[in-house]
Biotite code that builds the C-alpha atoms (Angstrom):
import biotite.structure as struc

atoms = struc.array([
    struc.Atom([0.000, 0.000, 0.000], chain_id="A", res_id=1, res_name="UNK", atom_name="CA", element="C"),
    struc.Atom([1.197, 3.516, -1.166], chain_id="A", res_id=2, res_name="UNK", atom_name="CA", element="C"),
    struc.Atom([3.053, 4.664, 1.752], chain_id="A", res_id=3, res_name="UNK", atom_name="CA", element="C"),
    struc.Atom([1.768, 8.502, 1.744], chain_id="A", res_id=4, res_name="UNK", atom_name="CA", element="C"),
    struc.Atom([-1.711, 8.254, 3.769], chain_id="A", res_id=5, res_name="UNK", atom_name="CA", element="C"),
    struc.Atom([-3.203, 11.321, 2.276], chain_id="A", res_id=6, res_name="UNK", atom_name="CA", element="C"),
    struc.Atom([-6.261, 10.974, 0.633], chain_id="A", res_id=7, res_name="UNK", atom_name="CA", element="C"),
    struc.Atom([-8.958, 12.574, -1.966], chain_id="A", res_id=8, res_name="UNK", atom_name="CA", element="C"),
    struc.Atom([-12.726, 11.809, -0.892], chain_id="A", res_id=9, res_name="UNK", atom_name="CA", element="C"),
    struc.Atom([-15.438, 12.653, -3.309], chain_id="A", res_id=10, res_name="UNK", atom_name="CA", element="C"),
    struc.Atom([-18.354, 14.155, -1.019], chain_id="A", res_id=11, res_name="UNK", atom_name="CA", element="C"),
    struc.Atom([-21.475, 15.208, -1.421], chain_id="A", res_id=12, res_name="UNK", atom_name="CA", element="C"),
    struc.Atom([-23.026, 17.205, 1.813], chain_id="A", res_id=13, res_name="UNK", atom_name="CA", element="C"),
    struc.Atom([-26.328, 15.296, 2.873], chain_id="A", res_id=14, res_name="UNK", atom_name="CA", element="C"),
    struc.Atom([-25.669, 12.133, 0.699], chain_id="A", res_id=15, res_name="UNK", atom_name="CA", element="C"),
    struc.Atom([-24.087, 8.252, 1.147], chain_id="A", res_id=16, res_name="UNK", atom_name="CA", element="C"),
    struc.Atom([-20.601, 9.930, 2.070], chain_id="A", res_id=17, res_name="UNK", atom_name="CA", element="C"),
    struc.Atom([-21.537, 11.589, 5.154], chain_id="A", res_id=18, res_name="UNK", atom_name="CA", element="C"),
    struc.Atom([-20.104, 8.903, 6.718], chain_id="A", res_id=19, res_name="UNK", atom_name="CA", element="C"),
    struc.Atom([-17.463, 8.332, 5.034], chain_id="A", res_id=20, res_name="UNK", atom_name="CA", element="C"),
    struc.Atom([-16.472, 11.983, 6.197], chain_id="A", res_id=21, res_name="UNK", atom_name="CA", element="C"),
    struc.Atom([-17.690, 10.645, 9.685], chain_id="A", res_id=22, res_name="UNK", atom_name="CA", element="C"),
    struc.Atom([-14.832, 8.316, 9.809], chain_id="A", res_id=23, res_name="UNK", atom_name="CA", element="C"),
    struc.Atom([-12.579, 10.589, 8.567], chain_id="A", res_id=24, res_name="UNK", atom_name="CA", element="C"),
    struc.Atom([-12.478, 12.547, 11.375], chain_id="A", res_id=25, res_name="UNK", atom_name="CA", element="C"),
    struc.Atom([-12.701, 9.334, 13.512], chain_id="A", res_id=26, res_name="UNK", atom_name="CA", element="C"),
    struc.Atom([-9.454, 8.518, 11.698], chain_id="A", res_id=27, res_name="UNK", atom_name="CA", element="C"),
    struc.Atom([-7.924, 12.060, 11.779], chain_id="A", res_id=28, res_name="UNK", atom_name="CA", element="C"),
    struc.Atom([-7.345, 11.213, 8.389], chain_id="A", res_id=29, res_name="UNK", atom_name="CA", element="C"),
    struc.Atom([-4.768, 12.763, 5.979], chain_id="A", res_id=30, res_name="UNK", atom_name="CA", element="C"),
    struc.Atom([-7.906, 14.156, 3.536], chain_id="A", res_id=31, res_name="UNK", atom_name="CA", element="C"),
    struc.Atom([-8.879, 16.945, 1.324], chain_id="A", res_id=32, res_name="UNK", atom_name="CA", element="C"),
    struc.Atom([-12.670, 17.111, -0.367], chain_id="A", res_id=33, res_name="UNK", atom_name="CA", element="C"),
    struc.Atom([-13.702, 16.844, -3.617], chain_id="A", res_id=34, res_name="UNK", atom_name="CA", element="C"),
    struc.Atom([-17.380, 17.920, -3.739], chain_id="A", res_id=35, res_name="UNK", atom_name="CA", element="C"),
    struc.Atom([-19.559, 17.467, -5.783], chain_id="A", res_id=36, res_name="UNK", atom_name="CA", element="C"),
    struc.Atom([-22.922, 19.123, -6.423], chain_id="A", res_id=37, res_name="UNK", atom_name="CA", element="C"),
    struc.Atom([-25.569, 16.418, -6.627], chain_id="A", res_id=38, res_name="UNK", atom_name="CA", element="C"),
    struc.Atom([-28.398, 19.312, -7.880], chain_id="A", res_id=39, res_name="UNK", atom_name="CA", element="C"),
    struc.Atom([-25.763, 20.081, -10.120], chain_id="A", res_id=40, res_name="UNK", atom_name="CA", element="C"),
    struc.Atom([-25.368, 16.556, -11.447], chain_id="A", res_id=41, res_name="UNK", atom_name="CA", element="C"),
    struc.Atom([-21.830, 17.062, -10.809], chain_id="A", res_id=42, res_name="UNK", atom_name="CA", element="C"),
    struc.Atom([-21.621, 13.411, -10.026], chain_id="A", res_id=43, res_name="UNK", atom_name="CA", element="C"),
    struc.Atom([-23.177, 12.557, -13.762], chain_id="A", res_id=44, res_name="UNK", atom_name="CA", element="C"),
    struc.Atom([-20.266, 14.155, -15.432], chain_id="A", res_id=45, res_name="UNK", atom_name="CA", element="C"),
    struc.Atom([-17.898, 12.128, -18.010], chain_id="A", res_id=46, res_name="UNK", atom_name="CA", element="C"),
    struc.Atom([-14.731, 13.061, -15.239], chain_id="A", res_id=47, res_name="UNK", atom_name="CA", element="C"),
    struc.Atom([-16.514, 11.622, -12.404], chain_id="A", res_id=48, res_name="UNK", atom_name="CA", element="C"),
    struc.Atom([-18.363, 8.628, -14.083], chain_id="A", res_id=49, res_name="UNK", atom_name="CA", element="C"),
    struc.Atom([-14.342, 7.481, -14.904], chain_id="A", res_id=50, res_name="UNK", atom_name="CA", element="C"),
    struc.Atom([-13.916, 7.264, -10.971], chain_id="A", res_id=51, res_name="UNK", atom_name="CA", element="C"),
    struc.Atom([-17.629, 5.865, -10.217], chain_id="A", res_id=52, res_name="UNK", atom_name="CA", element="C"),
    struc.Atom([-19.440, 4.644, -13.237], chain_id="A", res_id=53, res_name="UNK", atom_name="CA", element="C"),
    struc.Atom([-22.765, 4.508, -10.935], chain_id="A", res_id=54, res_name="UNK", atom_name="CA", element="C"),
    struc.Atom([-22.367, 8.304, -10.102], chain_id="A", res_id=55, res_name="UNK", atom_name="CA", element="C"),
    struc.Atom([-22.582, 7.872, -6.317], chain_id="A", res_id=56, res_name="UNK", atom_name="CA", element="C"),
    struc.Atom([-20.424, 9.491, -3.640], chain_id="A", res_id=57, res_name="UNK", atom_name="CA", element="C"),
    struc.Atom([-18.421, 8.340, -1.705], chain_id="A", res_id=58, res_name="UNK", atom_name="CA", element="C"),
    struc.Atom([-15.215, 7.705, -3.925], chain_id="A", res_id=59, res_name="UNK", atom_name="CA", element="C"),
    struc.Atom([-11.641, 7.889, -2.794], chain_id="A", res_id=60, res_name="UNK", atom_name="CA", element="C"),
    struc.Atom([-8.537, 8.837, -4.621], chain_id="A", res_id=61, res_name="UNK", atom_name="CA", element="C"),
    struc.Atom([-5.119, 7.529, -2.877], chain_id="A", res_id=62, res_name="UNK", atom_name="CA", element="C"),
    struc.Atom([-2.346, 7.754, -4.894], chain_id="A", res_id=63, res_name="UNK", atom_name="CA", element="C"),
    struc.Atom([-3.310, 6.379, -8.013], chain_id="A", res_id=64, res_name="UNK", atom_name="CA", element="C"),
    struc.Atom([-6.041, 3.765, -6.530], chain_id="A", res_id=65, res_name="UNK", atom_name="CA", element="C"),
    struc.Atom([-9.356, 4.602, -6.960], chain_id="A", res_id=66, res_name="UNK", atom_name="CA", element="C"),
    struc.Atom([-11.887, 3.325, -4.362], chain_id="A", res_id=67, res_name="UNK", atom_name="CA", element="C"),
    struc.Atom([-15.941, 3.058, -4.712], chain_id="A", res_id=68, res_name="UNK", atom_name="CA", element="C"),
    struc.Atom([-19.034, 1.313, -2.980], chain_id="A", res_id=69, res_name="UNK", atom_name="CA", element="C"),
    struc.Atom([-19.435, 2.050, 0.212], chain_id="A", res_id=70, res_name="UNK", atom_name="CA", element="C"),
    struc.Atom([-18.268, -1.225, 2.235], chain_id="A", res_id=71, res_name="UNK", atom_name="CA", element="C"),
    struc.Atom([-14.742, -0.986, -0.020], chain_id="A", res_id=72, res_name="UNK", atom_name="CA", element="C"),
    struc.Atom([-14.056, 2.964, 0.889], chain_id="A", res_id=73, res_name="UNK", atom_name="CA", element="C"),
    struc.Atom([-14.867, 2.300, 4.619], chain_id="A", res_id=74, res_name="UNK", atom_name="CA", element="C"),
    struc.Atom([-12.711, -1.009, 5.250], chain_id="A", res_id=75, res_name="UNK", atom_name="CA", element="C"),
    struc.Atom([-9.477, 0.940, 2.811], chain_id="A", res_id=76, res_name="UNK", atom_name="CA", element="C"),
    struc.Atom([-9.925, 3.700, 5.226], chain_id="A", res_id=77, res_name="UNK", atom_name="CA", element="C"),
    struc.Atom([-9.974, 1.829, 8.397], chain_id="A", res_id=78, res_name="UNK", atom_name="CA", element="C"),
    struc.Atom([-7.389, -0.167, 6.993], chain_id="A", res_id=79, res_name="UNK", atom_name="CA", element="C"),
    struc.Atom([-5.103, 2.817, 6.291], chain_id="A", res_id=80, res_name="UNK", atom_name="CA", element="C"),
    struc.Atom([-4.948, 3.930, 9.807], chain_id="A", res_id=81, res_name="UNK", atom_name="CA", element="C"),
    struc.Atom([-4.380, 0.125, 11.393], chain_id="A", res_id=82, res_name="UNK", atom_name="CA", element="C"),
    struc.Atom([-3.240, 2.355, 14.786], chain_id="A", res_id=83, res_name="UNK", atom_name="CA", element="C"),
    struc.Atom([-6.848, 3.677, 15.339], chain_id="A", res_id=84, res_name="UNK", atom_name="CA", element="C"),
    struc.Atom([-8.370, 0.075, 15.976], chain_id="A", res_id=85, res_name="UNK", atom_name="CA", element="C"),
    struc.Atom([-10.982, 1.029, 13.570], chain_id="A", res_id=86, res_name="UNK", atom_name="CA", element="C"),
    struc.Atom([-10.663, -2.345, 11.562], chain_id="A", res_id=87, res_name="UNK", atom_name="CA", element="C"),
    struc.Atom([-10.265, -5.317, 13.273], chain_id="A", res_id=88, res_name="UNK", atom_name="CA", element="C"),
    struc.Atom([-7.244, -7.263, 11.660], chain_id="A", res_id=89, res_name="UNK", atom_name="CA", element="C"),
    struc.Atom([-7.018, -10.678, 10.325], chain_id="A", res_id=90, res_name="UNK", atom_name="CA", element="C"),
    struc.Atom([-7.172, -13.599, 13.658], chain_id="A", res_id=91, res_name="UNK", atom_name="CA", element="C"),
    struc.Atom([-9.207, -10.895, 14.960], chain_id="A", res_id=92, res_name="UNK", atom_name="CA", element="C"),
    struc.Atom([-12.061, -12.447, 16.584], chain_id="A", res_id=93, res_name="UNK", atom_name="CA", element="C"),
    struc.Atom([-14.618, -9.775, 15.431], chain_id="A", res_id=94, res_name="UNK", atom_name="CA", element="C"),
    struc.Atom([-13.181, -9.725, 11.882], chain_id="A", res_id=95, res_name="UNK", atom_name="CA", element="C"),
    struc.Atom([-16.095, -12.283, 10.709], chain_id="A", res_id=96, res_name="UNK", atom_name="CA", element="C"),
    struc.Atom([-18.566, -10.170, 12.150], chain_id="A", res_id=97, res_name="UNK", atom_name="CA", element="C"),
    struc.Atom([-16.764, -7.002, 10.985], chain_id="A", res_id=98, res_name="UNK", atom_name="CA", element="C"),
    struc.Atom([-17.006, -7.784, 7.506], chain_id="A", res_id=99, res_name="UNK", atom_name="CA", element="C"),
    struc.Atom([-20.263, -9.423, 7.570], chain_id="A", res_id=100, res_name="UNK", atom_name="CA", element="C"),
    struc.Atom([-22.014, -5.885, 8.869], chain_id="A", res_id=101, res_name="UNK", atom_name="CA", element="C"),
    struc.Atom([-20.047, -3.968, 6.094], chain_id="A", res_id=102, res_name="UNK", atom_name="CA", element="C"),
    struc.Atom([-21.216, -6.315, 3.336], chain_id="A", res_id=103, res_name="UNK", atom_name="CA", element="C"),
    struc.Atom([-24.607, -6.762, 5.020], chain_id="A", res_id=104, res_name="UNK", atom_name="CA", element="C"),
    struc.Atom([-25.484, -2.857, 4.297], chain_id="A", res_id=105, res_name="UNK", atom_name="CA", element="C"),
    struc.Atom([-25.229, -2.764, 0.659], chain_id="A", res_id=106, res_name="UNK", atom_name="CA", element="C"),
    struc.Atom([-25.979, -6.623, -0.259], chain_id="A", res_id=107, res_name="UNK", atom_name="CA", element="C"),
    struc.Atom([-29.082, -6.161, 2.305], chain_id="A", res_id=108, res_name="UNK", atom_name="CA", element="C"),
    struc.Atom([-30.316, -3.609, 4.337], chain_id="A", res_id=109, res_name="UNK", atom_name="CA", element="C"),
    struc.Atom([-29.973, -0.571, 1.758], chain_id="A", res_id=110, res_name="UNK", atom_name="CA", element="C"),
    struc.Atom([-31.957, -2.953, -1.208], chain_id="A", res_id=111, res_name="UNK", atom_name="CA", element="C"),
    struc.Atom([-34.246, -3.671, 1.332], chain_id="A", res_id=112, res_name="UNK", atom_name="CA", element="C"),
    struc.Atom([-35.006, -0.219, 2.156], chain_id="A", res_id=113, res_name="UNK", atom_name="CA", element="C"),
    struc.Atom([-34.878, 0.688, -1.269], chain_id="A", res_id=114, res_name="UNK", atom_name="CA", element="C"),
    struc.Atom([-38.094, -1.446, -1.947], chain_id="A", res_id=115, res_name="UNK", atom_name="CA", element="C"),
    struc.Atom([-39.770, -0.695, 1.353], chain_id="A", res_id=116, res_name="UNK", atom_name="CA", element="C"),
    struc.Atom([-39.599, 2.532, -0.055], chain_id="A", res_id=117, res_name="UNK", atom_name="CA", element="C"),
    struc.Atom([-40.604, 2.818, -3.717], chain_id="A", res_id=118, res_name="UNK", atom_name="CA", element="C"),
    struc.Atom([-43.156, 0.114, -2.464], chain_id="A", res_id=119, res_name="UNK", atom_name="CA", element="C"),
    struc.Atom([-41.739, -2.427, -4.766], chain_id="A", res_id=120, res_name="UNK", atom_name="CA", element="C"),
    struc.Atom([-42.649, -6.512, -4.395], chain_id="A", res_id=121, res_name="UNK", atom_name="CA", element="C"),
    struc.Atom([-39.160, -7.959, -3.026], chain_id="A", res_id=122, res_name="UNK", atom_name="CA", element="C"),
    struc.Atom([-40.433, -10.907, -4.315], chain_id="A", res_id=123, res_name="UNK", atom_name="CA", element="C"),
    struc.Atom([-40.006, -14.662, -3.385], chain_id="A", res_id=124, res_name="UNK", atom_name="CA", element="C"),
    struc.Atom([-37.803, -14.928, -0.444], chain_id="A", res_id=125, res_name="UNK", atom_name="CA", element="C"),
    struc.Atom([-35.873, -17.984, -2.330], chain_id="A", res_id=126, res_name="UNK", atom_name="CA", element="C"),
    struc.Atom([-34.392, -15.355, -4.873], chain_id="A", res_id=127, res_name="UNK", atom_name="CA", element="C"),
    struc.Atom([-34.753, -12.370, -3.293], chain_id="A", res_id=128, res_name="UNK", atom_name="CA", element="C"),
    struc.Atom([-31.219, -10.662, -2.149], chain_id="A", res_id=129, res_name="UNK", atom_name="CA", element="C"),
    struc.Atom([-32.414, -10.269, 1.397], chain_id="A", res_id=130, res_name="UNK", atom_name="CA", element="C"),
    struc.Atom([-35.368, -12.460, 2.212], chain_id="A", res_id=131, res_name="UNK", atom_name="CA", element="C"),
    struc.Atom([-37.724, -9.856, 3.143], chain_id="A", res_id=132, res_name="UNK", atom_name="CA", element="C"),
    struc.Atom([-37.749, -6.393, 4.873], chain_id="A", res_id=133, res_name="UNK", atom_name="CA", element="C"),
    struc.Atom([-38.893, -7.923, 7.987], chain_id="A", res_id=134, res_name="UNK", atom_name="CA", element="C"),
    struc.Atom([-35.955, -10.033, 7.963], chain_id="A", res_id=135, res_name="UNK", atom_name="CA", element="C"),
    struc.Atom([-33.507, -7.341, 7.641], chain_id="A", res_id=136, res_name="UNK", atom_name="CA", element="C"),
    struc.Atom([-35.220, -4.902, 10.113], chain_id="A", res_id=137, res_name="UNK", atom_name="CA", element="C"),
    struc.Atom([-35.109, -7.883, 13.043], chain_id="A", res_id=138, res_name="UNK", atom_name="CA", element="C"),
    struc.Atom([-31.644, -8.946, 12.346], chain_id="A", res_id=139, res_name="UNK", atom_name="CA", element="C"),
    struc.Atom([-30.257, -5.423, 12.550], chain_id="A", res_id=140, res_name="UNK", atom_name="CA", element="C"),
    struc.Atom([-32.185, -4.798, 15.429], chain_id="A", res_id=141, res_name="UNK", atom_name="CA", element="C"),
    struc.Atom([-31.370, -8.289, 17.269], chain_id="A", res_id=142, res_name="UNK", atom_name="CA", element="C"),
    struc.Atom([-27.679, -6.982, 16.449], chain_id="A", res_id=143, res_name="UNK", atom_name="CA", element="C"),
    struc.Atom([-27.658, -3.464, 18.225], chain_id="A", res_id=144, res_name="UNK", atom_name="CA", element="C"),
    struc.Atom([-29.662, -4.907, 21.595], chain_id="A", res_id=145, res_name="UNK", atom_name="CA", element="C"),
    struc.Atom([-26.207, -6.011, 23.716], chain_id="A", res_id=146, res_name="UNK", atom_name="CA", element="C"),
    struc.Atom([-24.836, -2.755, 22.900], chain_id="A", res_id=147, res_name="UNK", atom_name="CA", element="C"),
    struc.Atom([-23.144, -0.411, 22.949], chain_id="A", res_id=148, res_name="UNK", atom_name="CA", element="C"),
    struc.Atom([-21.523, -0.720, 19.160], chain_id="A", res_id=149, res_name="UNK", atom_name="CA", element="C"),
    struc.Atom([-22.516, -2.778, 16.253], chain_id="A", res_id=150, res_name="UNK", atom_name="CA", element="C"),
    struc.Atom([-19.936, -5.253, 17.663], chain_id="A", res_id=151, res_name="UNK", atom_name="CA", element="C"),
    struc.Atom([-19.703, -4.867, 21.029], chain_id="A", res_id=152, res_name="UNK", atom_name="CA", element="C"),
    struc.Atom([-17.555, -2.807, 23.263], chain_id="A", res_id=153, res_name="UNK", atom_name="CA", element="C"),
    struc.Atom([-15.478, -1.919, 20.365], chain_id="A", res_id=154, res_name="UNK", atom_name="CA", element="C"),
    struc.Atom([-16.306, 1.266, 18.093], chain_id="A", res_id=155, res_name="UNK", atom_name="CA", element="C"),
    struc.Atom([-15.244, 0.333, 14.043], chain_id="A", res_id=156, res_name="UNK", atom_name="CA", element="C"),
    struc.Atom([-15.317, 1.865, 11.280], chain_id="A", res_id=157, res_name="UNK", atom_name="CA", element="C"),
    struc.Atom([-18.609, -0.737, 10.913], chain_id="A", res_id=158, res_name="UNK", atom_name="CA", element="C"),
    struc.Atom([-20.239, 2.022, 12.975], chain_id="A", res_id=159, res_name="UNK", atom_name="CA", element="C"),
    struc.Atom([-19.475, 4.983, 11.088], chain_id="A", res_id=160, res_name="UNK", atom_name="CA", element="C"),
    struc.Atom([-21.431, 3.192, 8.236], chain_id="A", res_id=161, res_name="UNK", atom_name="CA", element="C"),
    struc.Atom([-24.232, 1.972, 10.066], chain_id="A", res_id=162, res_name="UNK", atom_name="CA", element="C"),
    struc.Atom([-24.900, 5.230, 12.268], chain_id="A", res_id=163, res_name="UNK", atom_name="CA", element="C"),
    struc.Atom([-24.831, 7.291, 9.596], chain_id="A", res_id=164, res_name="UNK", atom_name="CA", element="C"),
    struc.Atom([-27.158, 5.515, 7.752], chain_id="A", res_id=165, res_name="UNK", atom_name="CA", element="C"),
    struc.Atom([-29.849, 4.397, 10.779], chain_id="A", res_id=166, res_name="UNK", atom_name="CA", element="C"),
    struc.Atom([-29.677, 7.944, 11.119], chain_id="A", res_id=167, res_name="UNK", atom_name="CA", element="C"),
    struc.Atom([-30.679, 8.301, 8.007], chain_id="A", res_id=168, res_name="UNK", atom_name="CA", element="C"),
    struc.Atom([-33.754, 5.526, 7.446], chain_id="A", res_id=169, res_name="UNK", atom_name="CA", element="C"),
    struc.Atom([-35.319, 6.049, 11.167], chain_id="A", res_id=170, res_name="UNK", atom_name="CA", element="C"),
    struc.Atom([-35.513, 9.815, 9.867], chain_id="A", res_id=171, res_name="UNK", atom_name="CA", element="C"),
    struc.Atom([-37.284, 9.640, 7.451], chain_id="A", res_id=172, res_name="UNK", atom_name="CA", element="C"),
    struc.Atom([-39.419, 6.602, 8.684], chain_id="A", res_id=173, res_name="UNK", atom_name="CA", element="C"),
    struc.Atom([-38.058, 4.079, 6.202], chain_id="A", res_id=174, res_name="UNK", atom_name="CA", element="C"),
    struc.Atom([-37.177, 1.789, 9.688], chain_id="A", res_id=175, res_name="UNK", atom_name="CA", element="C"),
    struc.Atom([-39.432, 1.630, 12.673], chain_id="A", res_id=176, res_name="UNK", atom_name="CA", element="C"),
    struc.Atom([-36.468, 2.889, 15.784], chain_id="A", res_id=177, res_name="UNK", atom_name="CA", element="C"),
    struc.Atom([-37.237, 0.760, 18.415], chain_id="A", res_id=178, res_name="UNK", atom_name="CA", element="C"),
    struc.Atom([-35.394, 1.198, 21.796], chain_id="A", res_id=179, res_name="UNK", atom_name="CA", element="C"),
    struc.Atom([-31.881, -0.696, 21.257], chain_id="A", res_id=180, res_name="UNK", atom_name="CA", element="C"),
    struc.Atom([-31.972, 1.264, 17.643], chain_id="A", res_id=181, res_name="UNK", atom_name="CA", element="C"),
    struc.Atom([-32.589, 4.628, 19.445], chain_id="A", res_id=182, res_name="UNK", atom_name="CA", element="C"),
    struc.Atom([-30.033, 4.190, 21.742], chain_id="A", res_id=183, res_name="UNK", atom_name="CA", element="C"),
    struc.Atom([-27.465, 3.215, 19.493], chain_id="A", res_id=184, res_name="UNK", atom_name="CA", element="C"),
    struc.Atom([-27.951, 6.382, 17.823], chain_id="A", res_id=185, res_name="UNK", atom_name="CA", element="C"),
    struc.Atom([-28.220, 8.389, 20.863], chain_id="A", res_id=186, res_name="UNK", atom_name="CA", element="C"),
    struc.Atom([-24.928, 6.815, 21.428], chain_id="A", res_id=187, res_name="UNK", atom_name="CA", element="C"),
    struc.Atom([-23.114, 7.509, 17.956], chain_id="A", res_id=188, res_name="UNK", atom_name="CA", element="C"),
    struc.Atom([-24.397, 11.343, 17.540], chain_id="A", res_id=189, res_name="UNK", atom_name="CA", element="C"),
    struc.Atom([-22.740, 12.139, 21.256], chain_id="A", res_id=190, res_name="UNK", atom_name="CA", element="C"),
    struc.Atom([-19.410, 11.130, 19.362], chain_id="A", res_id=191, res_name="UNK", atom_name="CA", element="C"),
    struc.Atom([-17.490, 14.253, 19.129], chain_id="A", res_id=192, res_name="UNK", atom_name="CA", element="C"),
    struc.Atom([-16.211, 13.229, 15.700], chain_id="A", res_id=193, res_name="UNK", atom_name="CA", element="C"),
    struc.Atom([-20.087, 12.577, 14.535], chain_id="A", res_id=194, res_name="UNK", atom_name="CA", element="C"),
    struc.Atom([-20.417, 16.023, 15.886], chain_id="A", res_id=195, res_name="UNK", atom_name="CA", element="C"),
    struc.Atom([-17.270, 17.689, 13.735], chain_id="A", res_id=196, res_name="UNK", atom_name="CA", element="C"),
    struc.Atom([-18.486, 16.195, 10.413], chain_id="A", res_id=197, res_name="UNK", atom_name="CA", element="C"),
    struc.Atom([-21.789, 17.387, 10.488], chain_id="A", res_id=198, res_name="UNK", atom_name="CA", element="C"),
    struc.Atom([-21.134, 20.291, 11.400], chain_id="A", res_id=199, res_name="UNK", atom_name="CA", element="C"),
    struc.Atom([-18.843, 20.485, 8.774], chain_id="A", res_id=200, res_name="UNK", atom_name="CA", element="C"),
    struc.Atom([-21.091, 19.174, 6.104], chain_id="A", res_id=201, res_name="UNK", atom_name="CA", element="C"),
    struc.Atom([-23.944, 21.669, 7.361], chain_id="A", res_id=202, res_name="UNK", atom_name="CA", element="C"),
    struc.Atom([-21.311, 24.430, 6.516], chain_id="A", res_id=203, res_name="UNK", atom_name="CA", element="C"),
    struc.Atom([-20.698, 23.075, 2.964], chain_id="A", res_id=204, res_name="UNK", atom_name="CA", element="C"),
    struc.Atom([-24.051, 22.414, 2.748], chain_id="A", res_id=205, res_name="UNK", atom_name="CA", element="C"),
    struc.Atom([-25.304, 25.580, 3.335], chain_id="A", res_id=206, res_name="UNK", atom_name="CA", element="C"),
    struc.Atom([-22.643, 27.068, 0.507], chain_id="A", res_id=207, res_name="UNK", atom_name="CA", element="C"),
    struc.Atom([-23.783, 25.524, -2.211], chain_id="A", res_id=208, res_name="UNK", atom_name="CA", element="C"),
    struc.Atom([-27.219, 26.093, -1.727], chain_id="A", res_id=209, res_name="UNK", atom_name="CA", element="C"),
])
């Protein structure tokens, strides 16, 4: 891996990345920001569709990698910083779990909600990519009861995904926030670097308005 940790992250205030910019500052990261408009279609131009041929933020430029999809710019990241504890390492005994809950949000839980929302037939559990809403709802939920991180004791960059985005789906009522999910994200938003990237991203926000 390129030695120099800086790194390029292609943001968009209130979108997928916030996040990503969560764990950033988790991280301390090396970083500067790309943004991109989203109401500009910024992220539908030729340049960008090179880095991200689906036109969704986050992205990541290190060195001459490129990193997309959610799950992959999360665990490079995490991976990056090894000294922050933010990943746990191969032999690790939460690495299953770790990488189960980052590939469980976009093979899973974001389809699901996805569907719940456009009010679209998931289909027959046999071939459907998640079983059924239900299904995804209770496991997360069964997940987050023991407490007080997605895996336990230990914060990981698993969480910066995951709060984020509960954040996101219990706002707008895409997820019914029961008590363990509540607390959880009572839990995450006290997080002083939570606090520090949105209050960047309401900044940036508010300047490209």
């Amino acid at each position: 891996m390129n030695q120099d940790r800086h790194i390029t992250l292609f943001h968009a205030p209130h979108s997928r990345s916030a996040g990503a910019r969560i764990l950033i500052e988790e991280l301390q990261a090396e970083h500067e920001l790309h943004v991109l408009n989203l109401k500009a279609r910024q992220q539908r131009e030729p340049a960008y569709l090179a880095i991200n041929p689906m036109g969704k933020v986050p992205a990541l430029r290190h060195g001459e990698t490129f990193v997309s999809e959610q799950a992959a710019v999360y665990m490079y990241l995490a991976e990056l910083y090894p000294e922050r504890g933010l990943s746990p390492a191969p032999g690790d005994p939460l690495r299953g779990a770790y990488l189960r809950w980052m590939v469980f949000y976009g093979s899973c839980f974001e389809p699901a909600i996805v569907d719940k929302a456009m009010n679209r037939d998931a289909g027959n559990e046999s071939t459907s990519p998640y079983g059924s809403y239900e299904a995804v709802v209770d496991a997360v939920e069964r997940q987050l009861q023991p407490g007080p991180w997605l895996l336990g004791e230990r914060f990981t960059a698993a969480d910066a995904l995951w709060g984020s985005a509960l954040g996101w789906v219990t706002g707008f009522k895409l997820m019914p926030a029961g008590p363990a999910v509540l607390a959880y994200l009572e839990r995450f938003q006290a997080r002083p670097a939570v606090q520090r990237a949105q209050a960047l991203d309401a900044e940036l926000a508010e300047s490209l308005a």
